[in-house]
C-alpha positions in Angstrom: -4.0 -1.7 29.1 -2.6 -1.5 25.8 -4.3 -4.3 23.3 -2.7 -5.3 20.3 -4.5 -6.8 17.2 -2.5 -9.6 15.1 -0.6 -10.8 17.8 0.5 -13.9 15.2 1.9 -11.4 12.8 5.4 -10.0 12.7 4.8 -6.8 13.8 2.3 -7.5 16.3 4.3 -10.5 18.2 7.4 -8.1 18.4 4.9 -4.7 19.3 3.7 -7.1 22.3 6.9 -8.7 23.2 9.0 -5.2 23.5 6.3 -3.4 25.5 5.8 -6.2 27.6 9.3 -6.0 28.5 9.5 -2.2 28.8 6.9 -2.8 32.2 3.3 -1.6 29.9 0.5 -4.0 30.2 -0.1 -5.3 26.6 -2.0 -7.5 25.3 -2.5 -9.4 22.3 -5.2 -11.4 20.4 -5.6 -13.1 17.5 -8.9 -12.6 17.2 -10.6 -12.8 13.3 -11.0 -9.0 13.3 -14.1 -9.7 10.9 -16.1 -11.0 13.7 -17.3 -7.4 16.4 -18.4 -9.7 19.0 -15.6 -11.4 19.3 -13.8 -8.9 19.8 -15.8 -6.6 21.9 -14.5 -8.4 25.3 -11.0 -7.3 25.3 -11.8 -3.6 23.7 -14.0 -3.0 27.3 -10.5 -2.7 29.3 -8.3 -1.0 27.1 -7.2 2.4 26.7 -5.0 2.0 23.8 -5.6 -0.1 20.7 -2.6 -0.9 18.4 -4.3 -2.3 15.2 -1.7 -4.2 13.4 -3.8 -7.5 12.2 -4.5 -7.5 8.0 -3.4 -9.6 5.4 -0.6 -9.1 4.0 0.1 -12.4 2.1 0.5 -12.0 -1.8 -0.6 -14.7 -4.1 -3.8 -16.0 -2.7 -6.8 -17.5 -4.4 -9.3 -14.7 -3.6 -8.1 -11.0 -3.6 -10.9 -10.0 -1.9 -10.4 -11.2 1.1 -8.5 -7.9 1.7 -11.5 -5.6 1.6 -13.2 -8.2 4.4 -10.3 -8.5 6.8 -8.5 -4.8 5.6 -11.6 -2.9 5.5 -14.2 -4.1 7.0 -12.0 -5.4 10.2 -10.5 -2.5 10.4 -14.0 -1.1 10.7 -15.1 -2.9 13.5 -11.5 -2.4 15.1 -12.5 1.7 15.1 -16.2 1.4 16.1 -15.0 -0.8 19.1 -12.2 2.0 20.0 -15.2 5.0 19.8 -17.5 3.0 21.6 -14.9 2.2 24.3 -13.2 5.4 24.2 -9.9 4.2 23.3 -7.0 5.7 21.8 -5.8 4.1 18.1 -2.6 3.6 16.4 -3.6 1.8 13.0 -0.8 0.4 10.8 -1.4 1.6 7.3 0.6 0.9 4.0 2.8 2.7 1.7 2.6 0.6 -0.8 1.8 1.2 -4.4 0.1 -0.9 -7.0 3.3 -0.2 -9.3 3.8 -3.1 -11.4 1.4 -5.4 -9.1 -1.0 -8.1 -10.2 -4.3 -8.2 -8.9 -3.7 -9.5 -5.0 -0.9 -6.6 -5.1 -3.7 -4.0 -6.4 -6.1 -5.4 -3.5 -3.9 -5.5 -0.9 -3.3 -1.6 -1.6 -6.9 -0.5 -2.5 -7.6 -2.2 1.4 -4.9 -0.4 3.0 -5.4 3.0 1.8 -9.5 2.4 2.2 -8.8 1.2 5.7 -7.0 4.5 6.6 -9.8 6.2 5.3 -11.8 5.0 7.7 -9.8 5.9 10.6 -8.9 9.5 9.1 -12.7 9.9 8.6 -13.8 8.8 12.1 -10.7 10.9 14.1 -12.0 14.1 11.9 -15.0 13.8 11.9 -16.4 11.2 14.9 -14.1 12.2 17.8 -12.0 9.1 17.5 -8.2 9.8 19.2 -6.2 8.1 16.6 -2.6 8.2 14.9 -1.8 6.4 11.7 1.7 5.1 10.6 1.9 4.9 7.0 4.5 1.8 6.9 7.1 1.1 4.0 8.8 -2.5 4.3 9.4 -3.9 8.1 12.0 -5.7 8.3 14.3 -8.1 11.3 17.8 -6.8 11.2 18.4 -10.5 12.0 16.8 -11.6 8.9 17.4 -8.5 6.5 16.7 -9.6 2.7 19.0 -7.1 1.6 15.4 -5.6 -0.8 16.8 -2.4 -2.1 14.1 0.9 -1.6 12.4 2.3 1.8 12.5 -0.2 4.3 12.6 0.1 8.3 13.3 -2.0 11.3 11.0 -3.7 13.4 13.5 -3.1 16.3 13.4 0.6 16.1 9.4 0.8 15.1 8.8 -0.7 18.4 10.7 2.1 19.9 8.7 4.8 17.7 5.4 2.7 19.3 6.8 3.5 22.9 7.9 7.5 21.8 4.2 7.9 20.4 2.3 6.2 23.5 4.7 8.4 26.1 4.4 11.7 23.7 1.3 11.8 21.8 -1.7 13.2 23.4 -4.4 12.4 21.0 -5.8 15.3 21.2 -5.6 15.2 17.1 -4.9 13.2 14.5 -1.8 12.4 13.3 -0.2 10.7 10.4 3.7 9.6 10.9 4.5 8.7 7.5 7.1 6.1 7.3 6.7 5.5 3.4 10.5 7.0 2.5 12.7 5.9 5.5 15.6 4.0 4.2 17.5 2.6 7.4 
């Protein structure tokens, strides 16, 4: 079983929805990522893990809450995959702090903290995990016409699919979307 975290996000509902179609046996929650024990029941079936829940929203009232959902649920999202044995691809960021204000700054320091994490505990814990550094996702249906790297949702589901039939895990990878302009 594939499980998806964030199933309520943008990247998560489509990640679910194309896989689903494609015949794989994916499943999404919308778990709060912050809470291990709630999450631990659907971790105990599954051999992969996509881990695309995090906040992402700009402008709220307390910054912080990046480094408790980011960080720390990111955290618990990798402890669950070693403990269950299963595979990880973690959605990082390629953002920068360039000209951000302080929720901009946060969001960043989580995302690159975050993929810490799972870079430390593939190198040095055993954990079977891929990163993918992400610039700007977009809907072709919905394009904002934003100038600078951006990439479709409709063909990152597709890179999900090549990595799941391609990638052993044997090592760690990082697929570094942070220059793509499509």
């Amino acid at each position: 079983m594939i499980l998806v975290t964030g199933i309520k996000g943008f990247i998560g509902s489509y990640v679910v929805a194309y896989l689903t179609k494609k015949g794989y046996n994916a499943v999404g929650i919308n778990e709060d990522i912050r809470d291990i024990e709630a999450l631990r029941p659907y971790f105990k079936d599954a051999d992969l893990v996509i881990h695309a829940a995090g906040k992402v929203k700009k402008g709220i009232p307390n910054p912080e809450i990046y480094h408790t959902i980011n960080v720390l649920g990111t955290k618990n999202v990798t402890d669950l995959c070693l403990e269950y044995g299963c595979k990880l691809i973690h959605l990082g960021s390629a953002a920068t702090t360039a000209g951000g204000d302080i929720t901009v700054r946060k969001y960043v320091e989580s995302k690159q903290e975050s993929q810490k994490i799972v870079e430390d505990y593939a190198l040095h814990k055993g954990l079977k995990a891929v990163v993918l550094r992400l610039c700007v996702i977009y809907n072709k249906e919905n394009n904002t016409g934003r100038s600078g790297a951006r990439y479709p949702v409709e063909r990152l589901v597709v890179d999900f699919e090549n990595i799941i039939k391609t990638h052993d895990f044997k090592t760690y990878k990082l697929f570094d979307y942070s220059n793509v302009r499509a």
